[in-house]
C-alpha positions as a printed Julia matrix, in Angstrom:
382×3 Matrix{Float64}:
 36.64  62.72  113.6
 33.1   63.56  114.53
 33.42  62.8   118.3
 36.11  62.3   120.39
 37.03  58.93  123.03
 39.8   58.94  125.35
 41.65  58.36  122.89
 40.56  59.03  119.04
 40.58  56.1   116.41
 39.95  56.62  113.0
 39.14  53.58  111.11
 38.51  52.95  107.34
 37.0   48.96  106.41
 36.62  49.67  102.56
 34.17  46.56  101.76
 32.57  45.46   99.2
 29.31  47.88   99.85
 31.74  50.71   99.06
 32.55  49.05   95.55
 29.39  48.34   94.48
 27.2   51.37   95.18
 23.46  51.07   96.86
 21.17  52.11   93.4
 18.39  54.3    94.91
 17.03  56.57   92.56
 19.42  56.63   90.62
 23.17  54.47   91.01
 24.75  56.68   94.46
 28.05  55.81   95.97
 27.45  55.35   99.83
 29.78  56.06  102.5
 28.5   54.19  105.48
 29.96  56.29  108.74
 29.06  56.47  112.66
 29.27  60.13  113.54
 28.41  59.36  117.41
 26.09  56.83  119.44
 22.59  57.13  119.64
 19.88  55.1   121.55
 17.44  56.04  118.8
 17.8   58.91  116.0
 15.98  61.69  116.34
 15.35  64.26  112.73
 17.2   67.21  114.08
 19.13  69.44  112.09
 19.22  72.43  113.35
 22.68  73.54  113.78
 22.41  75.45  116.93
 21.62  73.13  119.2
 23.64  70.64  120.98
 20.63  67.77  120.35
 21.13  67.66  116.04
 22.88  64.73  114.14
 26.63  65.33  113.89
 26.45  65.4   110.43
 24.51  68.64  110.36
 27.55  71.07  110.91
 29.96  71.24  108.36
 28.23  68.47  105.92
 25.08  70.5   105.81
 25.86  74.1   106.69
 29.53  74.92  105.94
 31.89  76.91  108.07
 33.04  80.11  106.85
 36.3   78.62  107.65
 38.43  75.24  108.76
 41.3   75.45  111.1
 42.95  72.24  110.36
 44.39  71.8   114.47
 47.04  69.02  112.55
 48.58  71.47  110.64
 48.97  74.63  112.92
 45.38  75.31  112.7
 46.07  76.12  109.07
 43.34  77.91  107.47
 41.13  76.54  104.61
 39.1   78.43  103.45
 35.3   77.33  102.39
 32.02  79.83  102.67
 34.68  82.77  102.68
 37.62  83.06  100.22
 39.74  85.22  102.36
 39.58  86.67  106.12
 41.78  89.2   107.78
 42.84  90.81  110.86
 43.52  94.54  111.65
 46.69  95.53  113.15
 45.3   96.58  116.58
 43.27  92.87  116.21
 40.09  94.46  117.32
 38.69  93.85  113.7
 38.07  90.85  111.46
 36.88  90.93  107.66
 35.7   87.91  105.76
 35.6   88.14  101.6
 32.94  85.73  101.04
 33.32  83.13   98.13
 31.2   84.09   95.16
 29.11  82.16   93.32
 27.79  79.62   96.13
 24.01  78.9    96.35
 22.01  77.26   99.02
 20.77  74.11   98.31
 17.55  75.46   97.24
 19.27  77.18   94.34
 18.95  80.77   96.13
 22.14  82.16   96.13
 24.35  82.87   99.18
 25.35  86.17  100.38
 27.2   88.37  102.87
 23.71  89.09  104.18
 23.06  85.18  105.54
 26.22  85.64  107.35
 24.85  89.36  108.65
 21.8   87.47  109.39
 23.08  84.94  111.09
 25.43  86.79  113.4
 21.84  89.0   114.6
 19.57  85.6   115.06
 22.29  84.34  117.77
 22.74  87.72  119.11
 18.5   88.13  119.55
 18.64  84.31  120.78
 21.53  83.99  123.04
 20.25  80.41  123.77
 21.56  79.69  120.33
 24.76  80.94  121.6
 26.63  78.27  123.58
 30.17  79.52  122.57
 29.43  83.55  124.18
 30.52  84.62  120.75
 28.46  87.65  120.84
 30.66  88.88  123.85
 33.24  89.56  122.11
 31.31  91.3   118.8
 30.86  94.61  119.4
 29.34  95.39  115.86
 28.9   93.74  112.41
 28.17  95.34  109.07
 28.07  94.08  105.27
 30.87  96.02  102.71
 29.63  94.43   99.15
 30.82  90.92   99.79
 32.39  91.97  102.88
 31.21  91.19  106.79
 33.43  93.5   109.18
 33.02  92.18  113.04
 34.05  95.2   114.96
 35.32  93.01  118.3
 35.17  94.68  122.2
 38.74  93.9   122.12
 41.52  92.37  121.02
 41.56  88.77  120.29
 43.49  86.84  117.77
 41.59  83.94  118.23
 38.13  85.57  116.53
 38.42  84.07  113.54
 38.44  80.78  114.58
 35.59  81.31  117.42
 33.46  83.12  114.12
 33.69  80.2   111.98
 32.85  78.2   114.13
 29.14  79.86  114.02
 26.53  78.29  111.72
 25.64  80.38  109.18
 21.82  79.77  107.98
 19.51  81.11  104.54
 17.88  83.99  105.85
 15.32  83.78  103.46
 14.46  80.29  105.2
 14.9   81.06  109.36
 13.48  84.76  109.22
 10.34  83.36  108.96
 10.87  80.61  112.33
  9.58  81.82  114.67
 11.15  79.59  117.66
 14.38  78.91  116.11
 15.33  77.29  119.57
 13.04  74.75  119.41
 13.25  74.19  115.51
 14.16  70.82  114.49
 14.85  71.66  111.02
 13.81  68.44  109.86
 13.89  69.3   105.86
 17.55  71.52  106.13
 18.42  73.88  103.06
 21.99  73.99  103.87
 25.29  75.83  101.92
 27.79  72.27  102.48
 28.27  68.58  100.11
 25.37  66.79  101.92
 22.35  68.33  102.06
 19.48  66.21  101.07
 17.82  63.32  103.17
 17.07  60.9   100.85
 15.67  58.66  103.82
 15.4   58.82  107.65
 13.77  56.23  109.96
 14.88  55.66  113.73
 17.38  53.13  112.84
 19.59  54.28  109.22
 19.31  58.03  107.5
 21.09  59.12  104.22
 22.11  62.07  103.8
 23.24  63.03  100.26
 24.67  65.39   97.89
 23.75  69.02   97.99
 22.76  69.78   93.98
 23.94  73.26   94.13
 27.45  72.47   96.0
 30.35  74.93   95.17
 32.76  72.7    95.6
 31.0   69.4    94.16
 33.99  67.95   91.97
 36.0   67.57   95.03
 33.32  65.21   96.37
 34.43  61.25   96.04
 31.01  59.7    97.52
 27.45  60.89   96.83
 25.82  60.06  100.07
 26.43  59.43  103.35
 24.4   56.53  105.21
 24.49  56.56  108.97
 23.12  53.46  110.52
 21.91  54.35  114.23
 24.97  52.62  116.62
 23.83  52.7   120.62
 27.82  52.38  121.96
 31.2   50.51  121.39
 30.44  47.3   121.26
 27.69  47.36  118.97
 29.9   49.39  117.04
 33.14  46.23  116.96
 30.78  43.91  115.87
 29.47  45.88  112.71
 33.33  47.0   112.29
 35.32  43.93  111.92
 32.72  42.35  110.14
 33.35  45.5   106.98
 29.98  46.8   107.71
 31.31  50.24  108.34
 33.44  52.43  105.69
 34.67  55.29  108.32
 34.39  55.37  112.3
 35.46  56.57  115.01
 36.43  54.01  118.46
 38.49  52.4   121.04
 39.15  48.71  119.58
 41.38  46.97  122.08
 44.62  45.2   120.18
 43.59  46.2   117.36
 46.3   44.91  115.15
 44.46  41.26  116.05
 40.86  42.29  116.79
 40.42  44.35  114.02
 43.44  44.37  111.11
 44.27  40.97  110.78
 40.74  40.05  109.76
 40.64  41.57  106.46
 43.37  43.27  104.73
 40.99  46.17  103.49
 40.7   47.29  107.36
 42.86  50.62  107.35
 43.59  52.55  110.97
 44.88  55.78  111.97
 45.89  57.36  114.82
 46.26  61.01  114.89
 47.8   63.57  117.44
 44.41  63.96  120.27
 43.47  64.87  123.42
 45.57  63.62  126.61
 44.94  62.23  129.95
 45.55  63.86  132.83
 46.07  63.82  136.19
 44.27  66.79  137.42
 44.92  68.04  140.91
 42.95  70.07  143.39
 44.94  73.14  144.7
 42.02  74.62  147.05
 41.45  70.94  148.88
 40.3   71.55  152.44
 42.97  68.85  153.71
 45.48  70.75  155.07
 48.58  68.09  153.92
 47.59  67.09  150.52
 47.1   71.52  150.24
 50.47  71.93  151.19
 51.77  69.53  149.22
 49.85  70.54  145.91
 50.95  74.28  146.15
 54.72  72.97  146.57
 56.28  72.57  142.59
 58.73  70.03  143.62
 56.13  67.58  144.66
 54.38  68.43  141.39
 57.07  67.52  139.4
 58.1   64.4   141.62
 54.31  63.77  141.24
 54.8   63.83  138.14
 58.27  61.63  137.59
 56.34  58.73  139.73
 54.25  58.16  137.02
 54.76  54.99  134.78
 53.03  56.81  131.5
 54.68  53.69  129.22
 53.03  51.32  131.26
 49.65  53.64  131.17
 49.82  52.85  127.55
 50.69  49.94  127.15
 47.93  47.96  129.8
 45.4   50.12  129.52
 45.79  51.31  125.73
 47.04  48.01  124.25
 50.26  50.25  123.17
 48.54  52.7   121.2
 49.31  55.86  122.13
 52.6   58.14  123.24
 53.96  59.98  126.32
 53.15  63.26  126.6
 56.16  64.8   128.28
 55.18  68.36  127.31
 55.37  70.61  129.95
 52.64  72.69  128.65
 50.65  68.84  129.08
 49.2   70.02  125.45
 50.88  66.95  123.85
 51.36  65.86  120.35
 48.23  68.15  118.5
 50.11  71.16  119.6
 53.49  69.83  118.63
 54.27  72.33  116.37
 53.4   75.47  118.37
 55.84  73.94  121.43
 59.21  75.54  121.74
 61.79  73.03  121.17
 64.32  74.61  124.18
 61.87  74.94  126.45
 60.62  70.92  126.0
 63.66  69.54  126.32
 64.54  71.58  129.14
 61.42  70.42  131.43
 60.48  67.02  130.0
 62.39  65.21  132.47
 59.59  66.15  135.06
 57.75  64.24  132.69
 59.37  61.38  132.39
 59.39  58.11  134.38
 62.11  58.31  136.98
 61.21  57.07  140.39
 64.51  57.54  141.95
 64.84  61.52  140.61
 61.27  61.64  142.4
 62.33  60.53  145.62
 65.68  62.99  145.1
 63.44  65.89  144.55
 61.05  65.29  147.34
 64.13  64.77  150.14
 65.42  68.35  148.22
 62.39  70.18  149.53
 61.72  68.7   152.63
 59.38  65.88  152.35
 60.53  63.45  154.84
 58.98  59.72  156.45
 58.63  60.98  159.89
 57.07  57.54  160.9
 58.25  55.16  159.04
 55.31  54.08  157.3
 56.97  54.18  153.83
 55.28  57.69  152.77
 56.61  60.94  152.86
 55.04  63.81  155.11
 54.89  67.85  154.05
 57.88  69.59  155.47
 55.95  70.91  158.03
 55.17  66.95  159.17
 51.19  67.01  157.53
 50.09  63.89  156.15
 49.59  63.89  152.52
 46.59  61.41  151.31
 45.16  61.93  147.87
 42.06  59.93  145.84
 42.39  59.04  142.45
């Protein structure tokens, strides 16, 4: 998924423009995908800033590394074959894969990933994730790059590959890499080549030197340009679309039942959350927030089913994780400790109402709401 709603929808309408391919230059399968809204599409691919196409990253310049998050950020491994830790984790080395070339036909090195590492360091603006914070040194070992870290972090790996690594032969010679739009990328991933860009559709197809090209099912990728949601549900249940991401209300009738090509899935992503203030000014709803037991009757007032099911059309699951992680971090969630807290989060208005007369939240005036046990009201916005 290339961005991310309230809640994620991945949806696949295999048409009849999938089946018979678009012939260009020559015949080239076309994927037709919405990687995000835009009001118009600008030519930026430049992978360090926040303003390029969304199918720059990855489909143009390949991570060292994927963590897949749905399978215990498993590792797959891409630009580098290998990557390890030190014991003391204050080290990381990457074994990059041999034999790749850019998509000029100059082959890639450990020294583009050297390279890259220095450009972000003498640019911080191209920075965003503070990376460099935590790199105390780099240096090149054959086919080796060694990040000497400030200290120890097991998470390095992941925060490194998530880095864009450029052709040095190609950016040393920018000189205002932050305001480089990159319009004509030579990139190390599948999709390199813009066959054709206007305002309104690019395609972006396959990279002729790709390591990895086999594994590739489509040659191109066509992106037409989609402004928001409902410009994107009329193109979508129409088959006009091959892969996107959206909310479709009742989906089952809005979306499947008018074509049985139209595929949906909907994996483990990000919750909603309540999210409360524990340094308010108001000196009620302050102690009330600092007090666990209203947290967790807080939390047993709420009607998550019902959240779901009116406002989600039933698509979508409780979260009664205590860490409020939910279902993407199943699999790191300790099974004793779940079950021992989930019932704080899980519907139960009467356990609530137990909890809150347990520690001393009382109706002193009869107004049907509960004051702090020191007799403070307790008034909170949504």
């Amino acid at each position: 998924m290339l961005f991310n709603p309230k809640y994620t929808l991945t949806c696949l309408a295999i048409s009849a423009a999938m089946a018979t391919p678009t012939v260009m230059a020559q015949e080239k399968t076309q994927l037709t995908i919405v990687p995000d809204f835009y009001p118009t599409m600008i030519r930026n691919f430049n992978p360090f800033l926040s303003t390029n196409l969304r199918t720059t990253t990855d489909f143009i310049y390949e991570p060292l590394v994927i963590f897949n998050q749905m399978q215990e950020n498993k590792p797959v491994m891409r630009l580098a074959k290998n990557y390890y830790m030190s014991e003391d984790l204050t080290q990381v080395t990457f074994e990059i894969r041999d034999g790749v070339k850019w998509s000029d036909g100059k082959p890639f090195t450990a020294a583009d990933v050297v390279y890259s590492f220095n450009l972000i360091k003498a640019k911080p603006e191209l920075d965003p994730r503070g990376i460099n914070s935590w790199i105390k040194a780099i240096k090149q070992d054959g086919n080796k790059v060694i990040f000497d870290l400030t200290e120890a972090n097991s998470n390095l790996p992941y925060e490194i590959s998530a880095v864009p690594i450029v052709p040095q032969h190609i950016w040393q010679d920018i000189k205002n890499p932050e305001n480089y739009a990159n319009e004509n990328p030579v990139g190390s991933g599948p999709f390199t080549e813009i066959d054709l860009f206007t305002p309104q559709l690019y395609v972006q197809c396959r990279n002729p030197h790709y390591w990895d090209n086999d594994n590739l099912d489509v040659d191109c990728l066509r992106a037409p340009q989609i402004a928001n949601n409902d410009q994107l549900l009329s193109k979508i249940i129409k088959s006009e679309l091959d892969w996107s991401s959206a909310f479709i209300p009742d989906i089952e009738a809005t979306y499947v039942a008018r074509n049985p090509h139209h595929k949906y899935w909907y994996p483990a992503s990000t919750t909603q959350s309540f999210m409360l203030n524990f340094n308010t000014p108001k000196e009620g709803n302050h102690e009330a927030i600092n007090n666990i037991d209203f947290r967790r009757a807080f939390s047993m007032a709420i009607d998550r089913q019902m959240i779901i099911d009116v406002a989600f059309y039933g698509n979508g699951v409780v979260n009664d994780y205590a860490s409020g992680l939910g279902e993407v971090f199943k699999l790191w969630s300790d099974p004793e400790t779940h079950n021992k807290y989930k019932q704080f989060n899980t519907y139960n208005v009467d356990n609530a109402k137990a909890l809150l007369a347990k520690a001393g939240f009382k109706d002193l005036d009869g107004d049907g709401f509960v004051e702090t046990p020191t007799g403070k009201k307790i008034e909170l916005e949504v």
